[in-house]
C-alpha positions in Angstrom: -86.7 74.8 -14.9 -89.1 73.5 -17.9 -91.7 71.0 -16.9 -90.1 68.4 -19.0 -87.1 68.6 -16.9 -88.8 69.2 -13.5 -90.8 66.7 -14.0 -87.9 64.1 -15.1 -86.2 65.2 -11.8 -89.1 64.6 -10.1 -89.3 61.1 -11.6 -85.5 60.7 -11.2 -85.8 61.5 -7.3 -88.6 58.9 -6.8 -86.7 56.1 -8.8 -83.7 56.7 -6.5 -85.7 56.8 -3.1 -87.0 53.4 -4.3 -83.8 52.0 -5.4 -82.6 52.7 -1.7 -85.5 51.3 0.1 -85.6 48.4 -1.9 -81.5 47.6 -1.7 -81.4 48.1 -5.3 -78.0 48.9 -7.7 -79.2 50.5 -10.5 -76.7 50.0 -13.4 -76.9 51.4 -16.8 -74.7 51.2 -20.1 -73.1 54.3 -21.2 -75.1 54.1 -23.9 -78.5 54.4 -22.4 -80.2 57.5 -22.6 -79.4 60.5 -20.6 -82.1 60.0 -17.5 -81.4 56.4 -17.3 -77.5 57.5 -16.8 -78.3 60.3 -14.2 -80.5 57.8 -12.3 -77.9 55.5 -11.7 -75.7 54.6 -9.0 -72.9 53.0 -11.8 -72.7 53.7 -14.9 -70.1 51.8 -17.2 -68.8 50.1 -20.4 -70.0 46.3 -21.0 -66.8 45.0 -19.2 -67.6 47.3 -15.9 -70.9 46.4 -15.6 -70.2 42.3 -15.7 -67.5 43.2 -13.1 -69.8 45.3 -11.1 -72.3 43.3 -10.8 -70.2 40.2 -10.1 -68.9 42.3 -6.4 -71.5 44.6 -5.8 -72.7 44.4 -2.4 -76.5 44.5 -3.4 -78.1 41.9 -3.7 -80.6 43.4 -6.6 -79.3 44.9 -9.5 -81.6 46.2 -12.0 -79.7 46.8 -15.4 -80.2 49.4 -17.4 -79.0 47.9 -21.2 -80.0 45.2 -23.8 -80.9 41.9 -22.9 -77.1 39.8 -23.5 -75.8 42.4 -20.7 -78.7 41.7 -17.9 -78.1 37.4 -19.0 -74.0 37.8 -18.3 -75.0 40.0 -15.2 -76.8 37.0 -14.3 -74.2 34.6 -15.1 -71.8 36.3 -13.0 -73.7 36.3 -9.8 -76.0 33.7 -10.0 -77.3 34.3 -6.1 -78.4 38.4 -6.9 -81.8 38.7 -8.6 -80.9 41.0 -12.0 -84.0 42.6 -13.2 -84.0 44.1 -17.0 -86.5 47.0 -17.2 -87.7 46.0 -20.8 -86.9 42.8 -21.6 -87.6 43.3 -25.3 -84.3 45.8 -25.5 -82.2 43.3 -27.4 -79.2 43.6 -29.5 -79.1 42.6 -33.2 -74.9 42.2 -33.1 -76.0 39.6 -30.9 -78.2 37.9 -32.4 -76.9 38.1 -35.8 -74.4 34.7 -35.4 -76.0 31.7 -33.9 -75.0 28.7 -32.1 -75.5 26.6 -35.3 -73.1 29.5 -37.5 -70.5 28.8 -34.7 -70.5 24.9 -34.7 -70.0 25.6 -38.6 -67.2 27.5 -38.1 -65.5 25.1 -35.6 -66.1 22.2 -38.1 -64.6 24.5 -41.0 -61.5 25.6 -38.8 -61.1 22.0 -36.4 -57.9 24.1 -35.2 -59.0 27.5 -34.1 -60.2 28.7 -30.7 -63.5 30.7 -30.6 -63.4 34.1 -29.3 -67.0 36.1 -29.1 -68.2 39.4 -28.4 -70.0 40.0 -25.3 -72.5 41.5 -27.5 -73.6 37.4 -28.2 -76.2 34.9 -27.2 -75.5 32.9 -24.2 -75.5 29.5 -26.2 -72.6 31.4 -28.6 -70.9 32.0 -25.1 -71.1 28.6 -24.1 -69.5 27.1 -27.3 -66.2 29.1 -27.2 -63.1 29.5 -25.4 -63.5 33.0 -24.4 -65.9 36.2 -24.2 -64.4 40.1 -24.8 -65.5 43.3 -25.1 -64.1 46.0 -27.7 -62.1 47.0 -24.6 -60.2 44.0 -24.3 -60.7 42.1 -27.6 -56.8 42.3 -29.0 -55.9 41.1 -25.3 -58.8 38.2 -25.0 -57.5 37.1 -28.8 -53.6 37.3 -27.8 -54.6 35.0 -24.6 -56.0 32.1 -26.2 -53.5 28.9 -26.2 -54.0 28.6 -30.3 -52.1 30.7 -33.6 -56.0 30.5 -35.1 -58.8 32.2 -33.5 -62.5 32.2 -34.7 -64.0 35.7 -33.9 -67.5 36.9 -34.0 -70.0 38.0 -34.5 -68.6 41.7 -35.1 -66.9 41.7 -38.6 -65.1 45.0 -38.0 -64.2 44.4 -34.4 -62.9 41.4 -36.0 -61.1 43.2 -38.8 -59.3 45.4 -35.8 -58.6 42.3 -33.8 -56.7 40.5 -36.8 -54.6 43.5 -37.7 -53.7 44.2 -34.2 -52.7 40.3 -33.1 -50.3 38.3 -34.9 -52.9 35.3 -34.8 -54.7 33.9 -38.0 -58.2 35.8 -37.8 -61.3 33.8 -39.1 -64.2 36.3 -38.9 -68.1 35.8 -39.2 -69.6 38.7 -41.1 -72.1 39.8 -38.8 -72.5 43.3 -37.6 -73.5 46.3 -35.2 -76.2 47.9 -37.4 -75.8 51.5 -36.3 -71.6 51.2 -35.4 -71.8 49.4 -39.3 -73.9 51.8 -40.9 -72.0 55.1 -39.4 -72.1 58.2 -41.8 -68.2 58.5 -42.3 -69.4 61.8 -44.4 -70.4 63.3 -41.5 -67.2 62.6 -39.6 -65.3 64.3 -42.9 -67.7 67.1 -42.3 -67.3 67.7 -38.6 -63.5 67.5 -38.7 -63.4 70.3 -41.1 -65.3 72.5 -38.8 -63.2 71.2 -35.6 -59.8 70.7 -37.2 -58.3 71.2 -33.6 -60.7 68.4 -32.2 -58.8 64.6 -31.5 -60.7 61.9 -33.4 -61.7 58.7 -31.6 -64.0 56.3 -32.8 -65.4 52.7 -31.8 -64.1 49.5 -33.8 -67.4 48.4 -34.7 -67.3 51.6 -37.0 -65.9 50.5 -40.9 -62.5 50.6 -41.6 -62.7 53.6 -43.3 -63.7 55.8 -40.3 -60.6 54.1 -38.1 -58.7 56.0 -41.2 -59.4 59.4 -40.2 -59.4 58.6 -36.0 -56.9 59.9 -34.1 -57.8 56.6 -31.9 -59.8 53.5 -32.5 -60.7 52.8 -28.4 -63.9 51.2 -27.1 -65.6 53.6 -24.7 -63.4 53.0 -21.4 -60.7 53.3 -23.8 -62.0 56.6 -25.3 -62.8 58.0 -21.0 -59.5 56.9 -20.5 -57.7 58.9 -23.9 -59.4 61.8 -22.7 -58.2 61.8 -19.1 -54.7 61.8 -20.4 -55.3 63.9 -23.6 -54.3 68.0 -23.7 -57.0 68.7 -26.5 -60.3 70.3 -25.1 -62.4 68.9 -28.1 -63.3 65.5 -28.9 -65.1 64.2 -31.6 -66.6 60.7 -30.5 -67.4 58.3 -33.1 -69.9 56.0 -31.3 -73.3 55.7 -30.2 -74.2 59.2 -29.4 -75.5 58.7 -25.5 -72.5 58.3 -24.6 -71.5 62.0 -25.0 -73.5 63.0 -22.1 -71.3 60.8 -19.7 -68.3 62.3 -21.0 -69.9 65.8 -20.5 -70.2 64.6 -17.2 -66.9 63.4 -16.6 -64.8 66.5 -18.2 -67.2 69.5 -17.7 -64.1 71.8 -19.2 -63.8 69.9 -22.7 -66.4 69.7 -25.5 -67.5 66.5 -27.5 -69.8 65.7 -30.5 -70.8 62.6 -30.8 -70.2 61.9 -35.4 -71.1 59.5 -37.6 -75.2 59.6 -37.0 -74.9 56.6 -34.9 -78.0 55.8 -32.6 -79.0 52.5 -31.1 -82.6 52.2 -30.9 -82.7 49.0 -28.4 -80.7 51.0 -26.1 -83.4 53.9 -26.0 -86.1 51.1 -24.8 -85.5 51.8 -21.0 -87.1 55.0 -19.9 -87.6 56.1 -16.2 -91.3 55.1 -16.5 -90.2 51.4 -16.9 -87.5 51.8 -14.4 -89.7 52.7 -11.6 -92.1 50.2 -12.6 -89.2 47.4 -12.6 -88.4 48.4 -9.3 -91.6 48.5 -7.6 -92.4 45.0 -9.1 -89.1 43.6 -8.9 -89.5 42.4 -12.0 -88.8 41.5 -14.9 -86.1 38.9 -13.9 -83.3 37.8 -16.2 -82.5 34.0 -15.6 -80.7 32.0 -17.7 -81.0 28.2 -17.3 -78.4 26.5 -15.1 -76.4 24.1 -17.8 -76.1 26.8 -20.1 -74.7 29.5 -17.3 -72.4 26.9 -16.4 -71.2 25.9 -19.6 -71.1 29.7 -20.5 -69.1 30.7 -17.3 -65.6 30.0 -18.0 -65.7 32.0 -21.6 -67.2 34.8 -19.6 -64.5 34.6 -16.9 -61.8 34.7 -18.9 -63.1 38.4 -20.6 -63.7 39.5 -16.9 -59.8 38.7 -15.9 -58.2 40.2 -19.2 -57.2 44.0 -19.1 
């Protein structure tokens, strides 16, 4: 073994041990980086997480993500102490429609429902009807009581939710920088060289790399495809950490992760800052108590959807 790698087992082992003694479930977005992921006891999509943590039997949960997922963890069990290893991992989807672009909307469209992305501030969550995740967005929008639905702040996911619903669409144009700015040449590129390979890519990718996908799934929806596919080779059209989950989950098939997509915010957390959290306990993600309850029913109506 290289002393890189026996030493970020050795780091992995101690982060563990201490996660046990302190009662600790360590959680981590399939996104994070590949040490984060092989620390943890759970790994998941945004939706699994906020369910996890909601009935996990631990009473700490230390989440490995950006910041919106650690606040919703919190939202969703209020009594369990979340900690968020860096607290400046943030999300600029999230932050890129704000509570006063929302209240514009609702003035501009007095008969639509708002829907948001989890990927959004918690006063964005407490101004609308419902929360979803790219897992369940086309079910979240087909739920609400209303033919007009106000979506953000994900233009494309938006885009995919309108075609996909037979509800009148009204989307704010904000945006995942790396899902938005995805190299489509590249995907051309690496589906010459694997022609055999099925396609799947995220819907906060443009339009024009849904085009050449065999699928247009978020994550769970892409583990899922692949569990029921017959192809041994995969190429994944998100954020490229999550190709070492499915490594992990279907040893015999091959991926590439496409598209030159890389979150930044979601390489933050390292195992250094892990420990740390854990042996301080700290930091801890509150959010204050009027806005979690005005935010809870939007947020409970993603987690009981799909």
């Amino acid at each position: 073994m290289a002393p890189e790698q026996e030493r970020s087992a050795d780091l992995t082992s101690s982060v563990t041990a201490l996660a046990r003694k302190r009662g600790a479930l360590i959680m981590a977005h399939s996104y994070q980086p590949a040490e984060i992921q092989d620390a943890a006891d759970f790994v998941g999509d945004s939706l699994e997480l906020c369910r996890a943590a909601a009935s996990a039997p631990e009473e700490i949960i230390v989440l490995c993500g950006v910041r919106f997922m650690a606040e919703t963890a919190s939202v969703l069990a209020p009594r369990k102490l979340v900690i968020h290893p860096v607290p400046e991992a943030g999300c600029p989807l999230a932050d890129s429609m704000t509570a006063a672009d929302m209240r514009a909307m609702k003035a501009a469209f007095p008969a639509a429902l708002p829907v948001v992305y989890v990927n959004s501030s918690m006063e964005l969550k407490a101004l609308s009807y419902a929360c979803c995740t790219s897992a369940n967005a086309v079910q979240a929008v087909e739920s609400v009581p209303s033919g007009e639905v106000i979506f953000g702040p994900d233009r494309n996911l938006g885009v995919f939710v309108s075609r996909r619903t037979g509800k009148v669409v009204r989307v704010f144009p904000g945006g995942c920088p790396p899902h938005a700015r995805a190299d489509v040449s590249d995907l051309r590129t690496r589906i010459a060289e694997w022609p055999d390979a099925e396609v799947l890519v995220h819907p906060e990718t443009p339009p024009e790399a849904w085009d050449l996908a065999t699928a247009v799934l978020g994550t769970g929806g892409m583990i899922r495809h692949v569990g029921r596919s017959s192809a041994t080779r995969f190429l994944i059209g998100t954020e490229g950490g999550f190709v070492h989950r499915l490594n992990k989950l279907f040893p015999d098939k091959q991926f590439l992760a496409v598209g030159r997509i890389s979150c930044p915010n979601m390489k933050k957390i390292t195992l250094e800052s892990l420990s740390a959290s854990l042996e301080d306990l700290e930091p801890v993600v509150t959010v204050e108590p009027t806005l979690a309850r005005q935010a809870l029913a939007a947020i409970e109506r993603m987690v009981g959807i799909g």
